[in-house]
N, CA and C atoms as an extended XYZ file, in Angstrom:
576
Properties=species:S:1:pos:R:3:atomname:S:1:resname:S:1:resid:I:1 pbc="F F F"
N       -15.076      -18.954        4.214 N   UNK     1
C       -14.619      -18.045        5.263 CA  UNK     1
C       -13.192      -18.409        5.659 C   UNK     1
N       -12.462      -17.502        5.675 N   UNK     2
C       -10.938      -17.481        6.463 CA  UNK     2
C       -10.706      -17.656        7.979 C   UNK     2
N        -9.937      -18.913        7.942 N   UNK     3
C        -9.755      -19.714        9.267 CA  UNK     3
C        -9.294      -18.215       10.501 C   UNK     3
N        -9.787      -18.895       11.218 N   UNK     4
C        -9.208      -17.214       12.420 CA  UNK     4
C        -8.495      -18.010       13.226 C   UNK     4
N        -6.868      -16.619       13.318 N   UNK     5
C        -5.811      -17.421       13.977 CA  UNK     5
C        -6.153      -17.039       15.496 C   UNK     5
N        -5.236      -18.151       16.118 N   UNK     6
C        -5.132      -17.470       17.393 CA  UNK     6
C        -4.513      -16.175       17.572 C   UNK     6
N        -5.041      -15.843       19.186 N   UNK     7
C        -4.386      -14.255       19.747 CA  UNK     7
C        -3.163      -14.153       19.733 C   UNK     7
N        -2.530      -12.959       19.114 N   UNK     8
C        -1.050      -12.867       19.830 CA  UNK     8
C        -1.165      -12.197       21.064 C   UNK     8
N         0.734      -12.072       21.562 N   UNK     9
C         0.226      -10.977       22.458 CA  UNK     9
C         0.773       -9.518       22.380 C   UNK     9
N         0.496       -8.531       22.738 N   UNK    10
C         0.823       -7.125       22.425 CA  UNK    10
C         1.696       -7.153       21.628 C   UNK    10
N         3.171       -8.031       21.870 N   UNK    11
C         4.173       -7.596       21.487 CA  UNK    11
C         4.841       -8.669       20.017 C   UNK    11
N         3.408       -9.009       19.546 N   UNK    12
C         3.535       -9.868       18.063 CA  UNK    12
C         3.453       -8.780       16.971 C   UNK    12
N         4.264       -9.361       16.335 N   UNK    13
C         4.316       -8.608       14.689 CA  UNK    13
C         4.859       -8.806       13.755 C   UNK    13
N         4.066       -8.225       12.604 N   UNK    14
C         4.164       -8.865       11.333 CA  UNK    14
C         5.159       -8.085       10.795 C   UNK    14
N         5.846       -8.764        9.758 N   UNK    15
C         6.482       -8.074        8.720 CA  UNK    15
C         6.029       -8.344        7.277 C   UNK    15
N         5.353       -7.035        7.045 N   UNK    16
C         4.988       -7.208        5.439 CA  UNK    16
C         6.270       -6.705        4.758 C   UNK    16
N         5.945       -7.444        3.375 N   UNK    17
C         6.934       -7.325        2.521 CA  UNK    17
C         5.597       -6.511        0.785 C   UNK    17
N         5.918       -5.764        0.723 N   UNK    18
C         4.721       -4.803       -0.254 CA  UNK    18
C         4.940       -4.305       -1.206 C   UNK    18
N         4.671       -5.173       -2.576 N   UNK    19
C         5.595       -4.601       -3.893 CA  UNK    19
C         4.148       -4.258       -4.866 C   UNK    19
N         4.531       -3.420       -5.515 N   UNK    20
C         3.678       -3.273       -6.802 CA  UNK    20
C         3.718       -3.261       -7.873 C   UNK    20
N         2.244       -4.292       -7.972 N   UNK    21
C         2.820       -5.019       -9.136 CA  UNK    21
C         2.948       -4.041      -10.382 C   UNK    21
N         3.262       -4.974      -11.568 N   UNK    22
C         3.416       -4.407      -13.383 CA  UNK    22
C         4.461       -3.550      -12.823 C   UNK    22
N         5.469       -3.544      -12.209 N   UNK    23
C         6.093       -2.207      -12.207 CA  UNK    23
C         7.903       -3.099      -12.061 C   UNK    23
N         8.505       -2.221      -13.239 N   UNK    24
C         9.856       -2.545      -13.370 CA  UNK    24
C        11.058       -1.687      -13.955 C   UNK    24
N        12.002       -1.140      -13.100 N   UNK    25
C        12.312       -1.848      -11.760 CA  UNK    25
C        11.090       -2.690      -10.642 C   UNK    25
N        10.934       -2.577       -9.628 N   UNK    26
C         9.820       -3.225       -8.778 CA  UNK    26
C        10.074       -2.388       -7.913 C   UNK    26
N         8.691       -1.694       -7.734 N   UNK    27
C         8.437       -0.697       -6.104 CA  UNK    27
C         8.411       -1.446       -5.411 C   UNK    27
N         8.880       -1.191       -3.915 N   UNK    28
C         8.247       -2.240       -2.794 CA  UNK    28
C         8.555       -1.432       -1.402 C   UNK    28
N         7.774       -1.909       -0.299 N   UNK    29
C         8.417       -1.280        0.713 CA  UNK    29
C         8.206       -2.432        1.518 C   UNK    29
N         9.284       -2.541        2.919 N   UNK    30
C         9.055       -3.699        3.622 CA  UNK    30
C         8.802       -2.642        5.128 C   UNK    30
N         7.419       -3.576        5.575 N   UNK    31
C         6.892       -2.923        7.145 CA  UNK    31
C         6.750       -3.611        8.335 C   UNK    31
N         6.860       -2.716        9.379 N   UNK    32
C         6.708       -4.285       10.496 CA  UNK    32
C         5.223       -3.610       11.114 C   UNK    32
N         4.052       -4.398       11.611 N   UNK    33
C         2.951       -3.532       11.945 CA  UNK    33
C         2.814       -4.520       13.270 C   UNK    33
N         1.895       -4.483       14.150 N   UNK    34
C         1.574       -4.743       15.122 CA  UNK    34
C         0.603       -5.875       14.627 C   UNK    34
N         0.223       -6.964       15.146 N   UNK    35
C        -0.683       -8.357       14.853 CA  UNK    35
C        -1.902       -7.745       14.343 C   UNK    35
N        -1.900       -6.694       15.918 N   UNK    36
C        -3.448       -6.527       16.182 CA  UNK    36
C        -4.099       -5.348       15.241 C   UNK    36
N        -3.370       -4.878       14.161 N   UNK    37
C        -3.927       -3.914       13.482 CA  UNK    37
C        -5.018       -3.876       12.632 C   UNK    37
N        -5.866       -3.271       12.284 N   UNK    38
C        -6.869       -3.867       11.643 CA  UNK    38
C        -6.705       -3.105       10.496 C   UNK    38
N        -7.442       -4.019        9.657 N   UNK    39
C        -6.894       -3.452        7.980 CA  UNK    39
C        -7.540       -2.089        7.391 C   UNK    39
N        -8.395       -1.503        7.908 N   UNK    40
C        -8.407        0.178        7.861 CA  UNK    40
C        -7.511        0.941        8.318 C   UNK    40
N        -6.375        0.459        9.002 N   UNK    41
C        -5.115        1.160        9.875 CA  UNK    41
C        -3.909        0.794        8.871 C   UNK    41
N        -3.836       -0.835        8.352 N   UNK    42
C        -3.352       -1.118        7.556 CA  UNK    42
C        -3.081       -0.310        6.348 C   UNK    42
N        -4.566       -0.157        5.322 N   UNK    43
C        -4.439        1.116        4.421 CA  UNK    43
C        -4.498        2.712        4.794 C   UNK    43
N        -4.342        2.858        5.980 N   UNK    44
C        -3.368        4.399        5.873 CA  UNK    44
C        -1.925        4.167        5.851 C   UNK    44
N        -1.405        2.907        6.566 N   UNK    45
C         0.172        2.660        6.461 CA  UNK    45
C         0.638        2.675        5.216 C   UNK    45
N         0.037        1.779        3.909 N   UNK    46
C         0.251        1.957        2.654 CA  UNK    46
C         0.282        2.910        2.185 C   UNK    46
N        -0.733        3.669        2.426 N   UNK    47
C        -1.009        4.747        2.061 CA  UNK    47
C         0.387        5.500        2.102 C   UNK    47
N         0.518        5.574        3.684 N   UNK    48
C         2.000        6.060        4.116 CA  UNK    48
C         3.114        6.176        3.363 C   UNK    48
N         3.860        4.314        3.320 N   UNK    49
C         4.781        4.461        3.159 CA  UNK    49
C         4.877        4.160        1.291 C   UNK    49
N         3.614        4.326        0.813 N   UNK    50
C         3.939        4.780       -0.782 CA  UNK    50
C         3.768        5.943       -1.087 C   UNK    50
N         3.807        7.166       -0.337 N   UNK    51
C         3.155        8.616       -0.331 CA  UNK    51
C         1.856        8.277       -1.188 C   UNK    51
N         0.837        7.622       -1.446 N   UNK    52
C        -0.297        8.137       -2.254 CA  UNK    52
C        -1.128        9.088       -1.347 C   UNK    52
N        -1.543        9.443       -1.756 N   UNK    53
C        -2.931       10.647       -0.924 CA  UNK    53
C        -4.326       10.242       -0.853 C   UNK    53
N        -5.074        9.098       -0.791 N   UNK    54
C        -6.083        8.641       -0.080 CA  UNK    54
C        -6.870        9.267       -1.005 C   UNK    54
N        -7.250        9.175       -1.891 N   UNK    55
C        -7.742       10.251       -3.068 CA  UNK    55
C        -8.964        9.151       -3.768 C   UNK    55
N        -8.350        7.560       -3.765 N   UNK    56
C        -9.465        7.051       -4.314 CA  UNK    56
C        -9.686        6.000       -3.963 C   UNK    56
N       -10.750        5.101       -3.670 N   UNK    57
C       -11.275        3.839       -2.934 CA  UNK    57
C       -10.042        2.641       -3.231 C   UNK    57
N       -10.408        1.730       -2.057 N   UNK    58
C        -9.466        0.743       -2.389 CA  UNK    58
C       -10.332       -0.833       -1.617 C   UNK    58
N        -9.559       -1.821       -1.993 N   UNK    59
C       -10.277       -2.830       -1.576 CA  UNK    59
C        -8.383       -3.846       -1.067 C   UNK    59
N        -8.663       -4.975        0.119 N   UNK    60
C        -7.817       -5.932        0.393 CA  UNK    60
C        -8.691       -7.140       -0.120 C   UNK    60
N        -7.965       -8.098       -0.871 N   UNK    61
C        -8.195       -9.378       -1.497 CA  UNK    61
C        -7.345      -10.296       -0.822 C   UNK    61
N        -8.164      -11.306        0.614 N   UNK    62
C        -7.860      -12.306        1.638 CA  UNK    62
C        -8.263      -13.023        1.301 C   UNK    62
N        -7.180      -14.180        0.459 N   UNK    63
C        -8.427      -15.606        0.085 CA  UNK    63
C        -9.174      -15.734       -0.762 C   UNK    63
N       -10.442      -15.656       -0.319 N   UNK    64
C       -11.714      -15.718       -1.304 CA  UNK    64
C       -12.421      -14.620       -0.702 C   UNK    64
N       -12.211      -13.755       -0.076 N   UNK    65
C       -12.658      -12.377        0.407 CA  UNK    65
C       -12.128      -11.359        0.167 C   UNK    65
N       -12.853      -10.309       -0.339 N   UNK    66
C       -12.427       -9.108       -0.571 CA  UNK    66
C       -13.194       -8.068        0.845 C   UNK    66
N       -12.222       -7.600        1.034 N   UNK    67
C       -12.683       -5.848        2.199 CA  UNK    67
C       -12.441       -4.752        1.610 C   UNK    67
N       -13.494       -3.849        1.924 N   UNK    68
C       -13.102       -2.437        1.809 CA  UNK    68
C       -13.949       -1.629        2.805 C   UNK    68
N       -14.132       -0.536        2.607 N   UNK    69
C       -14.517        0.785        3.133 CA  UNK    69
C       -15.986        0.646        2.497 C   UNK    69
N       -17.011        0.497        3.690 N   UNK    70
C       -18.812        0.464        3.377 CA  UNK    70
C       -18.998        2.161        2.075 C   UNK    70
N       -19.512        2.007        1.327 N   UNK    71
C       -19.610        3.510        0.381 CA  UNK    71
C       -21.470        3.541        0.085 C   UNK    71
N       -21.544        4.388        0.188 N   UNK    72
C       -22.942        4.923       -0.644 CA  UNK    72
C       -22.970        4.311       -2.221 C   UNK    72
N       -22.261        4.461       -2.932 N   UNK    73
C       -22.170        4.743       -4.060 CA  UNK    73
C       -21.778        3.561       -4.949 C   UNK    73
N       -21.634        2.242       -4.117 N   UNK    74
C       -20.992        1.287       -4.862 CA  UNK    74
C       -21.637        0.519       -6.151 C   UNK    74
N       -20.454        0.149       -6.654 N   UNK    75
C       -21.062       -1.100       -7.877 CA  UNK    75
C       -22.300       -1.975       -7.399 C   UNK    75
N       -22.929       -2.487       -8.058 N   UNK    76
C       -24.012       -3.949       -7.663 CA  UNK    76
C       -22.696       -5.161       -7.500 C   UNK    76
N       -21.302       -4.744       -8.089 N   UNK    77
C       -20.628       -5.945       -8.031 CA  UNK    77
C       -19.850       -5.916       -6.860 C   UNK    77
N       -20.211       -4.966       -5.926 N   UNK    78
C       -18.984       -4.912       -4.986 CA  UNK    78
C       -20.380       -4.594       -3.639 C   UNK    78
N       -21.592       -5.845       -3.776 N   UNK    79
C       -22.522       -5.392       -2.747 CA  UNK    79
C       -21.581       -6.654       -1.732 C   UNK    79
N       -21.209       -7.663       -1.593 N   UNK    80
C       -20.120       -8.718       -1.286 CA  UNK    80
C       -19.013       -8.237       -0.560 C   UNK    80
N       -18.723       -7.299       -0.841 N   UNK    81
C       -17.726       -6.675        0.085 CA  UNK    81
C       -17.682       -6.461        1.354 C   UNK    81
N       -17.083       -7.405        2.152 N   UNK    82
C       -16.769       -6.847        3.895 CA  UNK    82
C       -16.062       -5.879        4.146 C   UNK    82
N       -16.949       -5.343        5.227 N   UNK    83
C       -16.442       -4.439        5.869 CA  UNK    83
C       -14.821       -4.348        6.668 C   UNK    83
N       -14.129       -3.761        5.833 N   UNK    84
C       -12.567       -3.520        6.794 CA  UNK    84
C       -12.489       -3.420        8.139 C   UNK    84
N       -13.534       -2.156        8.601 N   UNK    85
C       -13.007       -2.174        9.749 CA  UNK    85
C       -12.610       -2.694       10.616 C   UNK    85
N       -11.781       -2.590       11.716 N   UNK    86
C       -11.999       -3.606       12.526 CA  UNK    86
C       -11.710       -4.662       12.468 C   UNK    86
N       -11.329       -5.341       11.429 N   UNK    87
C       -11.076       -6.535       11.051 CA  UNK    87
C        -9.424       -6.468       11.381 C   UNK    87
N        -8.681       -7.670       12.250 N   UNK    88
C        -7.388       -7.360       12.484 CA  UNK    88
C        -6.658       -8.568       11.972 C   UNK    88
N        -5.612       -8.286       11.820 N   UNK    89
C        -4.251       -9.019       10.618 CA  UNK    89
C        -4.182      -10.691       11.410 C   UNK    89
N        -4.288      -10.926       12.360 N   UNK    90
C        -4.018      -12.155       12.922 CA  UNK    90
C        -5.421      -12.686       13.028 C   UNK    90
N        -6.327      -12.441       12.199 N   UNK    91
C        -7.753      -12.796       12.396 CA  UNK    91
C        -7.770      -13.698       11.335 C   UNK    91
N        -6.932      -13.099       10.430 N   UNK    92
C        -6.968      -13.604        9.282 CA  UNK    92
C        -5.792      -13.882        8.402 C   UNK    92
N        -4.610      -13.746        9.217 N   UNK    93
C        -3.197      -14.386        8.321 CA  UNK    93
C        -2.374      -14.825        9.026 C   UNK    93
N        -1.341      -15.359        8.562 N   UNK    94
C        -0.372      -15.921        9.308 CA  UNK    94
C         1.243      -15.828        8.107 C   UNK    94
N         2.209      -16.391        8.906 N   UNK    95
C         3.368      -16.341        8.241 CA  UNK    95
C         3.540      -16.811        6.308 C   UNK    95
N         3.783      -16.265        6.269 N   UNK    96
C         3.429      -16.617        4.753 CA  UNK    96
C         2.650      -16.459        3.777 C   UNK    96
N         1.578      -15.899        4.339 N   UNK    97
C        -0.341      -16.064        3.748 CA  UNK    97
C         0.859      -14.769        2.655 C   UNK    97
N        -0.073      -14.532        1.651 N   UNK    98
C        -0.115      -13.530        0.568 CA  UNK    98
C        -0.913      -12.990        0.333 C   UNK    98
N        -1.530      -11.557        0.146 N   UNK    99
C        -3.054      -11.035       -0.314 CA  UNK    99
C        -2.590       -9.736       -0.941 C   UNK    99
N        -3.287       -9.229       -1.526 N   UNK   100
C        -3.242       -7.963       -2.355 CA  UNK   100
C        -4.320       -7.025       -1.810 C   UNK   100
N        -3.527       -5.752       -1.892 N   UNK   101
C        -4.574       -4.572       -1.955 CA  UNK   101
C        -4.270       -3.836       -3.248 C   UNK   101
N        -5.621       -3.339       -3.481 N   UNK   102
C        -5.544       -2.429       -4.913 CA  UNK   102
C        -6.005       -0.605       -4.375 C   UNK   102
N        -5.775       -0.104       -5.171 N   UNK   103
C        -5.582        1.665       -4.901 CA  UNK   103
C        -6.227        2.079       -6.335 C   UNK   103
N        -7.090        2.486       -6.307 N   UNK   104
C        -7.807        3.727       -7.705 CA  UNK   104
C        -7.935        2.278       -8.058 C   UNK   104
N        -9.225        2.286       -8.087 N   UNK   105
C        -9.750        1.280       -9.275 CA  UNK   105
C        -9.803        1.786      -10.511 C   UNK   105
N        -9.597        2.975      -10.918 N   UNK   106
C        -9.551        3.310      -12.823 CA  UNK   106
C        -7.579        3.372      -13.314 C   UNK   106
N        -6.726        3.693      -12.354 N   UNK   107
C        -5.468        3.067      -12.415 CA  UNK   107
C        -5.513        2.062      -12.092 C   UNK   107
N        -5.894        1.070      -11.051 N   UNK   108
C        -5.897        0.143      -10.269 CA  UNK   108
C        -4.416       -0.682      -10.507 C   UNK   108
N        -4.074        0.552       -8.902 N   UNK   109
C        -2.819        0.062       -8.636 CA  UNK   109
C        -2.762       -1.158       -7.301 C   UNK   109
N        -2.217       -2.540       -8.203 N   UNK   110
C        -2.596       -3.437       -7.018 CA  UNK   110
C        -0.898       -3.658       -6.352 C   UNK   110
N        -0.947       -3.938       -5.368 N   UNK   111
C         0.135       -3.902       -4.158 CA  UNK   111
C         0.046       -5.515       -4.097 C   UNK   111
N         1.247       -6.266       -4.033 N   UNK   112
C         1.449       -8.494       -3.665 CA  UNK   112
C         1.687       -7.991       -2.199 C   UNK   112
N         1.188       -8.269       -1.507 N   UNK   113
C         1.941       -8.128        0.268 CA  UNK   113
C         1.723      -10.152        0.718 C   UNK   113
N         2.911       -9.858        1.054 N   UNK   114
C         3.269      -11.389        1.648 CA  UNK   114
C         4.015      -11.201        3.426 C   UNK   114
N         3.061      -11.704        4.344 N   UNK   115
C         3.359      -11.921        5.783 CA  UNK   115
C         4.938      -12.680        5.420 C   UNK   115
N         5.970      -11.974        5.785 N   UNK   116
C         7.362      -12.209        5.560 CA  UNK   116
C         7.566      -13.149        6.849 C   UNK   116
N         6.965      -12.805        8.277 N   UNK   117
C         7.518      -13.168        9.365 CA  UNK   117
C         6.359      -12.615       10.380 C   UNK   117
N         6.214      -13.426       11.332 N   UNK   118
C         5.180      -13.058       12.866 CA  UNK   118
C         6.060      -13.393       13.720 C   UNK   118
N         6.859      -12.401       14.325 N   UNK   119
C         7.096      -12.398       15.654 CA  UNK   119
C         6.988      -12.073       16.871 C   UNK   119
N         7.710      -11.620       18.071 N   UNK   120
C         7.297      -11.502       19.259 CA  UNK   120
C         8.796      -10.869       19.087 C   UNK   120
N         8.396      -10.088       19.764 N   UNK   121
C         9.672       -8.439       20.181 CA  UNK   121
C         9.715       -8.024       21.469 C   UNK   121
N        10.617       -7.081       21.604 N   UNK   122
C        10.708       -7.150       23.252 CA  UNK   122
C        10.160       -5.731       23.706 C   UNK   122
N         9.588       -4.951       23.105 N   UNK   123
C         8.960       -3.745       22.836 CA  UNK   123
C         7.943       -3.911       22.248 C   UNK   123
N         6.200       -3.467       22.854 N   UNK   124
C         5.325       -3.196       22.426 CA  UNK   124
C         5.281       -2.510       21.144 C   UNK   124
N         5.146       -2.851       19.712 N   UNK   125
C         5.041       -2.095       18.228 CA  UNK   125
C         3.664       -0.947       18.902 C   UNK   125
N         3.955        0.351       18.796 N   UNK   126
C         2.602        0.775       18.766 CA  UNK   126
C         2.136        1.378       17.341 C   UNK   126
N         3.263        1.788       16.681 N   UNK   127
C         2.819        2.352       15.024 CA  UNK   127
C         3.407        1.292       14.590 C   UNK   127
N         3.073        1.222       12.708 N   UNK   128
C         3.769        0.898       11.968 CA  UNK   128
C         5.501        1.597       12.111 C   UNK   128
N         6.099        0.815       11.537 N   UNK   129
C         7.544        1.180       11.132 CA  UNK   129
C         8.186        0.385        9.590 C   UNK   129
N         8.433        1.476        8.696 N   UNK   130
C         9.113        1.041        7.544 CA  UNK   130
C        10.722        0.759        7.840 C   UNK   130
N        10.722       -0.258        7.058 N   UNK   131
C        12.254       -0.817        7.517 CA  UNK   131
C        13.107       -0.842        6.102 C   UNK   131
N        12.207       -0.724        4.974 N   UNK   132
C        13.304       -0.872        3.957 CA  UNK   132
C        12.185       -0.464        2.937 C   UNK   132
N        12.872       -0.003        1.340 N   UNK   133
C        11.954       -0.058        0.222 CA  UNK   133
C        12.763        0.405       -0.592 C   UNK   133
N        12.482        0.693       -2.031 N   UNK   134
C        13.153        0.773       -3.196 CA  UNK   134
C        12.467        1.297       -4.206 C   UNK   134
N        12.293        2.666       -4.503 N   UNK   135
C        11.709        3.351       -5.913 CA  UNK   135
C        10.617        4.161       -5.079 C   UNK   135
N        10.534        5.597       -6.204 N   UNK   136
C         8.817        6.000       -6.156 CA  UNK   136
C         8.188        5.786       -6.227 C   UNK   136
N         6.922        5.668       -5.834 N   UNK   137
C         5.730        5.104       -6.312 CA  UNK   137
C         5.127        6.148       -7.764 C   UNK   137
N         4.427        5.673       -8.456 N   UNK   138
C         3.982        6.388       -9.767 CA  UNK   138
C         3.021        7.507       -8.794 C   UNK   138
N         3.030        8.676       -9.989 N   UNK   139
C         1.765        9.894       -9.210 CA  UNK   139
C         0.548        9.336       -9.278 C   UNK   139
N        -0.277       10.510       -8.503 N   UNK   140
C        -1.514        9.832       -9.087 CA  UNK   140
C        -2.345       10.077       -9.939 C   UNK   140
N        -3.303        9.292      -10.292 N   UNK   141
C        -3.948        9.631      -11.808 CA  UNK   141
C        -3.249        9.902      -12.945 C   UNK   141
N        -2.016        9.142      -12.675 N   UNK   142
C        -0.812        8.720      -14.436 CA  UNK   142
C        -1.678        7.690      -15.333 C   UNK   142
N        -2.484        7.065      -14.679 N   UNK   143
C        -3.028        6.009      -15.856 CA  UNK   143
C        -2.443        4.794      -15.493 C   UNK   143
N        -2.561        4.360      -14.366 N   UNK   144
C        -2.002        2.920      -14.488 CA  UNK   144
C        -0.422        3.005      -15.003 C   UNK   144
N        -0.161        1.375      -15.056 N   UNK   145
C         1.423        1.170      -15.434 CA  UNK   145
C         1.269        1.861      -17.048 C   UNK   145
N         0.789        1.720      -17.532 N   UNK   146
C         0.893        2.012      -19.118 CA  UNK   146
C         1.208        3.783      -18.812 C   UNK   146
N         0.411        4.509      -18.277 N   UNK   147
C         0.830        6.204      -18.078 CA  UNK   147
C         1.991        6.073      -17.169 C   UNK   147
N         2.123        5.397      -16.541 N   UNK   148
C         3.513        5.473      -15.500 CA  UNK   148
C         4.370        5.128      -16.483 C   UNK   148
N         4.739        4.277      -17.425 N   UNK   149
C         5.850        4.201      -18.343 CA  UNK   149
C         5.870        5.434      -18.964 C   UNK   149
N         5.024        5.899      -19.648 N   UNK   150
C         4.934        6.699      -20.845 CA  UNK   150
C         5.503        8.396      -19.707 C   UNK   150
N         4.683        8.506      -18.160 N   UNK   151
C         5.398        9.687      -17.328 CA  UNK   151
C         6.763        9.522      -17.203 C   UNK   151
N         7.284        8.449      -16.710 N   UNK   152
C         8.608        8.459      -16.998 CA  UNK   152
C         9.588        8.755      -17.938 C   UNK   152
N         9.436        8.593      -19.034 N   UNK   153
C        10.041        8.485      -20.579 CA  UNK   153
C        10.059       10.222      -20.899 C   UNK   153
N         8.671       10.859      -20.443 N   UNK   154
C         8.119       12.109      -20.538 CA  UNK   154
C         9.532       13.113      -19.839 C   UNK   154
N         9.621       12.335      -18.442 N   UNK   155
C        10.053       13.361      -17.298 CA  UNK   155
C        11.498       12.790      -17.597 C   UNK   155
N        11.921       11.762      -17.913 N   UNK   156
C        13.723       11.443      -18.397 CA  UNK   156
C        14.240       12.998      -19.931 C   UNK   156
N        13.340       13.159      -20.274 N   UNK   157
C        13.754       13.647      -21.464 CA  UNK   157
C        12.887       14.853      -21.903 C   UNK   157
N        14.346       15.852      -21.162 N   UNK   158
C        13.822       17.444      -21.259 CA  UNK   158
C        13.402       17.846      -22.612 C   UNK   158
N        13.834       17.426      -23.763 N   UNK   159
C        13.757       18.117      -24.977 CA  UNK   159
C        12.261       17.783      -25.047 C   UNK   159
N        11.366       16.479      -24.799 N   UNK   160
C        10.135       15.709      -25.275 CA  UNK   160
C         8.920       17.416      -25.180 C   UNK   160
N         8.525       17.175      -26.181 N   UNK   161
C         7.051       18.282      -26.057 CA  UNK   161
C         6.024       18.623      -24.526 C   UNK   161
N         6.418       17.348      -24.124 N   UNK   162
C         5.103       17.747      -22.977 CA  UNK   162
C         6.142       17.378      -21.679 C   UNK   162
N         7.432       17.897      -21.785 N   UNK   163
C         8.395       17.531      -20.652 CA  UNK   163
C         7.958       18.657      -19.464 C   UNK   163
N         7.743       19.962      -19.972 N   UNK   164
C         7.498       20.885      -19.647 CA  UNK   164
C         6.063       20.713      -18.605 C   UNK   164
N         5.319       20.942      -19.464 N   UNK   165
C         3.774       20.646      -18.810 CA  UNK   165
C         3.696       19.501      -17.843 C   UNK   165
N         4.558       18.291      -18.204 N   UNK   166
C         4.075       17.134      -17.523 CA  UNK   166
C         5.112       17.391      -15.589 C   UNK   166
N         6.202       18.416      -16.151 N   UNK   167
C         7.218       18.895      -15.162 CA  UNK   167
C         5.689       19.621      -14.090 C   UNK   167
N         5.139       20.726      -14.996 N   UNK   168
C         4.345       21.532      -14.316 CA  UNK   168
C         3.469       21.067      -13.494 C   UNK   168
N         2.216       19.606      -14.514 N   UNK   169
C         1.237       18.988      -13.703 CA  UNK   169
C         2.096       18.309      -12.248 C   UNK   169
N         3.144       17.704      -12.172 N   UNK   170
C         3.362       16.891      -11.239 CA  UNK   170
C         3.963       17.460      -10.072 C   UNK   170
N         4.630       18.670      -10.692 N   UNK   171
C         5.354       19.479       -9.399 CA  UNK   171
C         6.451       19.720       -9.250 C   UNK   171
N         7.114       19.752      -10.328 N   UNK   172
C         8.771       19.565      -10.326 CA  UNK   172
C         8.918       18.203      -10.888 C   UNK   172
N        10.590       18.240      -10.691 N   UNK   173
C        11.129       16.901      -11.117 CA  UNK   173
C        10.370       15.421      -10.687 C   UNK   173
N        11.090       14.535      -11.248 N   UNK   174
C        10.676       13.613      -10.653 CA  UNK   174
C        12.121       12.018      -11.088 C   UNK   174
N        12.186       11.979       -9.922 N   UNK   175
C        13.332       10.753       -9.793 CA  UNK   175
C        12.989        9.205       -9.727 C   UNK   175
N        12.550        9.009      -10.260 N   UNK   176
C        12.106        7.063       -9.716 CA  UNK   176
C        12.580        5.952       -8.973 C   UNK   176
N        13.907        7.233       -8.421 N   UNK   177
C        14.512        6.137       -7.639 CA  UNK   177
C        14.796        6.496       -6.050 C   UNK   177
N        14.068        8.032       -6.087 N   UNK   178
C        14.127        8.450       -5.122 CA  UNK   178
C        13.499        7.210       -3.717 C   UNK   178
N        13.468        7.417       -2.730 N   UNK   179
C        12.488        6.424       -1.920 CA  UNK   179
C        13.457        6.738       -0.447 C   UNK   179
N        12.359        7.499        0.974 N   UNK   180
C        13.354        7.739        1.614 CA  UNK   180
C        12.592        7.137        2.625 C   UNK   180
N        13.167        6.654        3.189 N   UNK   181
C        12.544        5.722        4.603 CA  UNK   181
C        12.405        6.534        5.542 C   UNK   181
N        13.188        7.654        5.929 N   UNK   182
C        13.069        8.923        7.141 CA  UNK   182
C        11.789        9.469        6.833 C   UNK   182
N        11.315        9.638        5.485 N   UNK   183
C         9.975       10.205        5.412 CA  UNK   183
C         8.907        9.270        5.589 C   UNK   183
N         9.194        8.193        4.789 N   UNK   184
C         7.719        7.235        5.076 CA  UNK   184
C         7.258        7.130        6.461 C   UNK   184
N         8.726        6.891        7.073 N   UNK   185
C         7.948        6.722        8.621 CA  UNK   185
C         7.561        7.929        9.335 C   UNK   185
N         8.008        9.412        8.856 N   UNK   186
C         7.427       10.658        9.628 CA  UNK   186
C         6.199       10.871        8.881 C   UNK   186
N         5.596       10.146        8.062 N   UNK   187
C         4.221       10.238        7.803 CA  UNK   187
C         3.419        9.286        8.063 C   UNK   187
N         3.853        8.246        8.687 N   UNK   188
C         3.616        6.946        9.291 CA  UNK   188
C         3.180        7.665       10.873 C   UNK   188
N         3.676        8.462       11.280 N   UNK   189
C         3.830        9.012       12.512 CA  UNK   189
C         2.747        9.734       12.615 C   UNK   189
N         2.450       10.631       11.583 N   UNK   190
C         1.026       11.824       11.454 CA  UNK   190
C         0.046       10.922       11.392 C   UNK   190
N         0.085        9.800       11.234 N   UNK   191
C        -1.882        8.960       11.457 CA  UNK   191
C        -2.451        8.997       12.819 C   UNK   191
N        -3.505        8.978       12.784 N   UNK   192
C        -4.030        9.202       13.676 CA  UNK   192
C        -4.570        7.803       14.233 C   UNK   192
C-alpha cells in the first residue's frame, strides 16, 4: 500500500509534467492541478489537455497499484483494480513520485507524468490549468505508435494512395505540431 501524505491546504498544487510515451518528437503537456483532486478529475484533465474523447477505458499505475473506473465487463486480470474515485493526488504522491496513466488499452496509449513541484500559491487553484505543451496528440483508434507513424507519413504526403481517405477518416488536415494551450484550457473549463 502507498504511504498517505499529509493534508495540504486549499491553496497546494501540483505541477504535472505529462509526456507520451513511444512518441518522437515527444508529446507532452505541463499542468498545475489542485493537491486535492482526485484521480477521476485527474483523467478528464488529460483527457482535456490531449483533446482525446473519453471513448475508451483507462487505468493510473501508483507504485504497485493500479486505479481505474469500477466496469461490468472487466478482465479476470483487472479484478485488483482500485477504485479511482475519490482517491486524491496528495493521498498518494508527492514531489517527484512518477506514475503513468494509459488510454485505449488496444492502442494503449500510456502517458510518464512526474509531480514536477507541490506548492502553495496565493490563489485558491479551483480547475486545472495548462501551462505549456508541445505536439498533437495521435487520433484515435490510429493503432498505437506503430499507426501513428504510418498516419503521419500518410497525411505528410498528398500524392500517397490513401492520403485522401485517411484526409477524409480524420477530418481534414492534420499538423503534428499544432498544440494550442488557449484551447486545452477552454476545454479544461467545460468539465464539470
Amino acid at each position: 500500500m502507498i504511504e498517505k501524505r499529509k493534508l495540504p491546504t486549499a491553496k497546494t498544487i501540483f505541477q504535472l509534467r505529462i509526456s507520451l510515451r513511444e512518441t518522437d518528437p515527444e508529446i507532452w503537456r505541463r499542468v498545475l492541478v489542485p493537491a486535492t483532486m482526485p484521480l477521476d478529475k485527474l483523467h478528464d484533465v488529460i483527457q482535456a489537455v490531449f483533446g482525446w474523447w473519453d471513448y475508451h477505458l483507462h487505468a493510473f499505475n501508483i507504485g504497485d497499484a493500479r486505479y481505474s473506473v469500477p466496469h461490468d465487463e472487466w478482465f479476470e486480470d483487472d479484478e485488483e483494480d482500485l477504485d479511482e474515485h475519490g482517491v486524491k493526488l496528495h493521498r498518494l504522491l508527492a514531489q517527484g513520485d512518477r506514475f503513468t496513466y494509459e488510454y485505449d488499452f488496444g492502442d494503449s496509449w500510456v502517458h510518464d507524468i512526474k509531480v514536477e513541484s507541490v506548492e502553495n500559491v496565493e490563489v485558491t487553484l479551483r480547475r486545472a490549468v495548462c501551462i505549456d505543451g508541445a505536439r498533437a496528440r495521435p487520433p484515435e483508434d490510429c493503432g498505437g505508435t506503430s499507426g501513428f507513424e504510418e498516419f503521419k507519413a500518410i497525411m505528410a504526403d498528398p500524392r500517397h494512395e490513401e492520403h485522401e481517405s485517411m484526409t477524409e477518416w480524420f477530418g481534414g488536415p492534420f499538423d503534428p505540431e499544432r498544440f494550442s494551450i488557449a484551447e486545452a484550457n477552454a476545454t479544461i473549463q467545460r468539465l464539470h
